[in-house]
C-alpha positions as CSV (number, residue, x, y, z in Angstrom):
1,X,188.9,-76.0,59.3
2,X,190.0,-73.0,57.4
3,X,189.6,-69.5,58.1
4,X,187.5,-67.7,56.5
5,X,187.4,-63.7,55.6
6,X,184.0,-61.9,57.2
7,X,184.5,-58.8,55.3
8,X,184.2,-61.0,52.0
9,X,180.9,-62.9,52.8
10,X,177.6,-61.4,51.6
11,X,176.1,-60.7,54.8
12,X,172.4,-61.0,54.2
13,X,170.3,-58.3,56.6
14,X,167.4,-58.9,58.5
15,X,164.1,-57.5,56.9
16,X,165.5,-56.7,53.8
17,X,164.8,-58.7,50.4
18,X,167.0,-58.8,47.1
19,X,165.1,-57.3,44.0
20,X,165.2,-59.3,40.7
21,X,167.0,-58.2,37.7
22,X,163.8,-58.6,35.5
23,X,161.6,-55.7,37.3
24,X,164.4,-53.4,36.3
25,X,164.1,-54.2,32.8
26,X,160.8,-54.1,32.6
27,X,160.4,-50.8,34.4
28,X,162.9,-49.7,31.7
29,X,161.1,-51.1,28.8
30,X,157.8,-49.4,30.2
31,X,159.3,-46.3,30.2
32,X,160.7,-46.2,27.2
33,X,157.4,-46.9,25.8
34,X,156.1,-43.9,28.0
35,X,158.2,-41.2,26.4
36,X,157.7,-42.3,22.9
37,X,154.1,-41.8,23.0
38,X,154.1,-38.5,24.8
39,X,156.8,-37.9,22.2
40,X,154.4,-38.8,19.5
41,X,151.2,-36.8,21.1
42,X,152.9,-33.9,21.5
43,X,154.1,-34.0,17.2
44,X,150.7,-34.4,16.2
45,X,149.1,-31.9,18.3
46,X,151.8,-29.2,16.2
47,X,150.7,-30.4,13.1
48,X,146.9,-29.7,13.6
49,X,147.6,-26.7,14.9
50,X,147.0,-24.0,11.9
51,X,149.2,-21.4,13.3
52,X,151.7,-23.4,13.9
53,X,155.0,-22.4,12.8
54,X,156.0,-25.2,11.0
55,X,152.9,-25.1,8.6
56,X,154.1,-23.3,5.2
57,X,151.8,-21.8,3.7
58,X,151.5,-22.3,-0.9
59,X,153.3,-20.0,-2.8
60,X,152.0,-18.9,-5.8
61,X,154.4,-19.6,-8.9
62,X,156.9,-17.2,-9.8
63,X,155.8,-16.9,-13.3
64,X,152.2,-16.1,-12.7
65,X,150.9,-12.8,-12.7
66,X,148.9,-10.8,-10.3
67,X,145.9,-10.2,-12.9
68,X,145.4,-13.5,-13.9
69,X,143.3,-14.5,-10.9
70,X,141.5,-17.5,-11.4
71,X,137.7,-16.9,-11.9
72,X,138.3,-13.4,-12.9
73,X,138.7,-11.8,-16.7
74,X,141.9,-10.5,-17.9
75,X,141.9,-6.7,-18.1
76,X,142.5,-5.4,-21.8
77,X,145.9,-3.6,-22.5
78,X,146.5,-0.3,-21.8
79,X,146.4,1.7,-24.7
80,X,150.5,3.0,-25.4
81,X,151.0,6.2,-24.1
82,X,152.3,8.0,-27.8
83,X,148.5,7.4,-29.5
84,X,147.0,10.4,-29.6
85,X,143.0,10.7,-29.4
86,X,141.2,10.9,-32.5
87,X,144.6,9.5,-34.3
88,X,143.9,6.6,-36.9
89,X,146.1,3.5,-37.6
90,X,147.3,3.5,-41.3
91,X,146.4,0.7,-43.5
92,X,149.4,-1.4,-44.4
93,X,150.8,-0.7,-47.4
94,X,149.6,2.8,-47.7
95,X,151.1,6.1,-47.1
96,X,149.4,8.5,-44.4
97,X,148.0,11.9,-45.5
98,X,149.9,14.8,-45.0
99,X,147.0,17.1,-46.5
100,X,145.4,20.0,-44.2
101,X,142.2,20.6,-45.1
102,X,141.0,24.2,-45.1
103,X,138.8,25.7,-42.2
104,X,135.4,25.0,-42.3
105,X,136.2,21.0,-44.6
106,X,135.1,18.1,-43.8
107,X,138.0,15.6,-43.1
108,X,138.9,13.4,-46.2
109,X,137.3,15.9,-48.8
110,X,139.3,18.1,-50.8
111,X,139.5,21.7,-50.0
112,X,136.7,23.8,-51.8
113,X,137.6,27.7,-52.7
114,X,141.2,27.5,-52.3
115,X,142.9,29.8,-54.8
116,X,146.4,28.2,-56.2
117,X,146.8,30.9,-59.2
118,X,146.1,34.1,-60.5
119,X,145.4,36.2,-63.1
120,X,146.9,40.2,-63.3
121,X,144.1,43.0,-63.0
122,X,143.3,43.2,-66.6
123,X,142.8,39.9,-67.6
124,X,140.2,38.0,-67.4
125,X,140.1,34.3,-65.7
126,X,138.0,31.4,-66.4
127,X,135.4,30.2,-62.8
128,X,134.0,27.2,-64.6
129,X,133.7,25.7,-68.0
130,X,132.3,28.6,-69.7
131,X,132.2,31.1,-67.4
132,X,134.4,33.8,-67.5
133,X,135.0,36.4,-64.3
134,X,137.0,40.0,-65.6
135,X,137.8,43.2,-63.3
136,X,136.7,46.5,-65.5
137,X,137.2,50.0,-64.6
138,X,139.1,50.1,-61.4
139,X,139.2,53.0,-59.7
140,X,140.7,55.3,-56.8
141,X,136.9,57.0,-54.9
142,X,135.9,58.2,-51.3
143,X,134.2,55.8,-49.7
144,X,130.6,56.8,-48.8
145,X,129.3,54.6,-45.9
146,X,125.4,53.7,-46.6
147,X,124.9,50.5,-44.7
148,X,125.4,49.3,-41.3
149,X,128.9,49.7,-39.9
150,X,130.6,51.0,-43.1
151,X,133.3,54.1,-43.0
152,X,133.9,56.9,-45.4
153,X,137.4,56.5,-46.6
154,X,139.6,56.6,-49.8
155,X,138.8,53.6,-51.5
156,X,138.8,51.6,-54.7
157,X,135.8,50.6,-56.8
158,X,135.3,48.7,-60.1
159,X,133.6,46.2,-61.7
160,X,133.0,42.6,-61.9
161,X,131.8,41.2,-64.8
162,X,130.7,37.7,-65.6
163,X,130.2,36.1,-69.3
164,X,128.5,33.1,-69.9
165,X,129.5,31.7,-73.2
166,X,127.2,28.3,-72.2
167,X,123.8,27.2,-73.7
168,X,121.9,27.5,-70.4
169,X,121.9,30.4,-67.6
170,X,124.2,30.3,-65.1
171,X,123.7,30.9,-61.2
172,X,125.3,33.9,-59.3
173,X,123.4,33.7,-56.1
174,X,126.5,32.5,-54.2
175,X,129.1,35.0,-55.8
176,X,131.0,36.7,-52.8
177,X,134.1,39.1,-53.8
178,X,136.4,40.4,-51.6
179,X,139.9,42.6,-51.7
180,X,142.9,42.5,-49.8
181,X,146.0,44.8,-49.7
182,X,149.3,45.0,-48.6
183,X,152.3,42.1,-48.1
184,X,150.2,41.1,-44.9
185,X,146.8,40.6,-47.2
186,X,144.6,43.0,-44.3
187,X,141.4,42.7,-45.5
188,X,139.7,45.5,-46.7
189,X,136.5,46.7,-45.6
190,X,133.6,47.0,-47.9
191,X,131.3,50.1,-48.6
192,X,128.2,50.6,-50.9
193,X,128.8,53.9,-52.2
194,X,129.4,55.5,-54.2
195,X,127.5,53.3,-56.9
196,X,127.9,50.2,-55.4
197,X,125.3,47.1,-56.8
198,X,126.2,43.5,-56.5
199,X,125.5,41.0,-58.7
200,X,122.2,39.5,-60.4
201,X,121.3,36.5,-59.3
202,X,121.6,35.0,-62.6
203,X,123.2,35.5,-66.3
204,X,121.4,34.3,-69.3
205,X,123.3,32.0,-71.9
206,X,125.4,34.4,-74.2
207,X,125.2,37.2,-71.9
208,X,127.7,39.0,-69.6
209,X,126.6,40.4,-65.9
210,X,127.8,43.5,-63.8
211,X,128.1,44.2,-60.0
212,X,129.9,47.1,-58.7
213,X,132.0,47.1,-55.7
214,X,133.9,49.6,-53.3
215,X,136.4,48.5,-50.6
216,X,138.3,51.1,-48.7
217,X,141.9,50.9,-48.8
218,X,144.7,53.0,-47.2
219,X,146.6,55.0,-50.5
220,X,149.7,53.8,-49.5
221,X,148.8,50.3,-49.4
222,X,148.0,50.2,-53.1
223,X,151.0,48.9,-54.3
224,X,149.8,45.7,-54.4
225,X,145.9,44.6,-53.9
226,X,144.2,41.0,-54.9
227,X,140.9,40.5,-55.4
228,X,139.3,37.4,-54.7
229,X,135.8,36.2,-56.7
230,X,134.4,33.2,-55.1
231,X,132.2,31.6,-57.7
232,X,130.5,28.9,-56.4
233,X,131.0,26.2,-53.6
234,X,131.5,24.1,-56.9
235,X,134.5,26.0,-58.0
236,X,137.9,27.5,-57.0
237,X,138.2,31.2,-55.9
238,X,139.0,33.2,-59.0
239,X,142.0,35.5,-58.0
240,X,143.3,39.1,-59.3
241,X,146.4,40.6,-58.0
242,X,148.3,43.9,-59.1
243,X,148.8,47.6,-58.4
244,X,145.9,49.5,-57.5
245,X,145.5,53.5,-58.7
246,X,145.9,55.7,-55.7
């Protein structure tokens, strides 16, 4: 009988039993499953969660622009910043106006009264299509103030006469004269004496009417004077210019 080693045998121990191989497996396999669902419940739970921070929230495209919300209208352009108010676009093909028209015009009509000639003291000037305006008898005189806010003054007087070679009267209701002296043009103030009438308010066909009228003006400002006869609204300003007597 051979010997045999004691500290090779399997010495089986009271009370205690050998586990099979198969519960370890399936413990493992149960397990397994385990963390794979907790795995799973804990994903979805983040994904349902609205502040989560792996939701991403749209982006609106690049290319779109702030005012065009959907639902709402598109606000008109801006008008550009070098229009001026009141400023009118020109038609195409036509040239803009570079016309002022005078104080006191309406815009687009032509300016009414606005002298472009004239005629030397002693010669008469045609107003309208056969009427004709002359200055007669001018004059160096001392103002004598008779009306409301008039000065005494050396002054110059003389006479305005109007012929009407036409068939039917003509209208001087509207006749305004007025005298001016000096490079600058100052005005000169008006006076009613001595003598001073103005004109009728017509002139028959054929005939020729007088008005007389005195304007103070400084003696040595005489050098050059222009009187201005404004006819009608109908007609240009009928002008006289030349040296004055001092």
């Amino acid at each position: 009988m051979s010997d045999v080693n004691e500290d090779t045998m399997p010495i089986d121990e009271p009370g205690r039993r050998r586990i099979p191989r198969w519960v370890f497996v399936v413990g493992g396999i149960v397990l397994l499953i385990v963390v794979i669902v907790l795995a799973s419940l804990g994903l979805r739970g983040q994904n349902s969660d609205p502040g989560a921070a792996g939701t991403a929230e749209p982006t609106p495209s690049a290319s779109a622009s702030p005012s065009e919300t959907p639902g709402e209208p598109t606000p008109d352009p801006e008008p550009s910043a070098s229009a001026e108010p009141g400023a009118t676009e020109t038609p195409a093909g036509e040239t803009p106006s570079t016309e002022t028209p005078a104080p006191g015009t309406p815009p687009g009509d032509p300016a009414v009264g606005t002298p472009e000639e004239s005629a030397p003291l002693d010669e008469p000037s045609q107003a309208v299509p056969g009427v004709t305006i002359a200055i007669a008898d001018l004059a160096a005189v001392e103002g004598e103030p008779r009306g409301a806010g008039e000065l005494a003054g050396p002054a110059l007087r003389f006479a305005v006469n109007v012929t009407n070679t036409d068939d039917e009267a003509a209208s001087l209701g509207t006749v305004v004269v007025n005298l001016y002296y000096g490079d600058d043009e100052t005005p000169a103030p008006p006076v009613t004496g001595p003598n001073g009438s103005n004109l009728p308010a017509e002139v028959a066909a054929g005939q020729t009417a007088t008005g007389a009228y005195i304007f103070t003006v400084p003696e040595d400002q005489r050098d050059r004077v222009r009187i201005e006869v404004d006819y009608s609204t109908e007609a240009g300003v009928v002008v006289f210019e030349g040296a004055a007597p001092r």
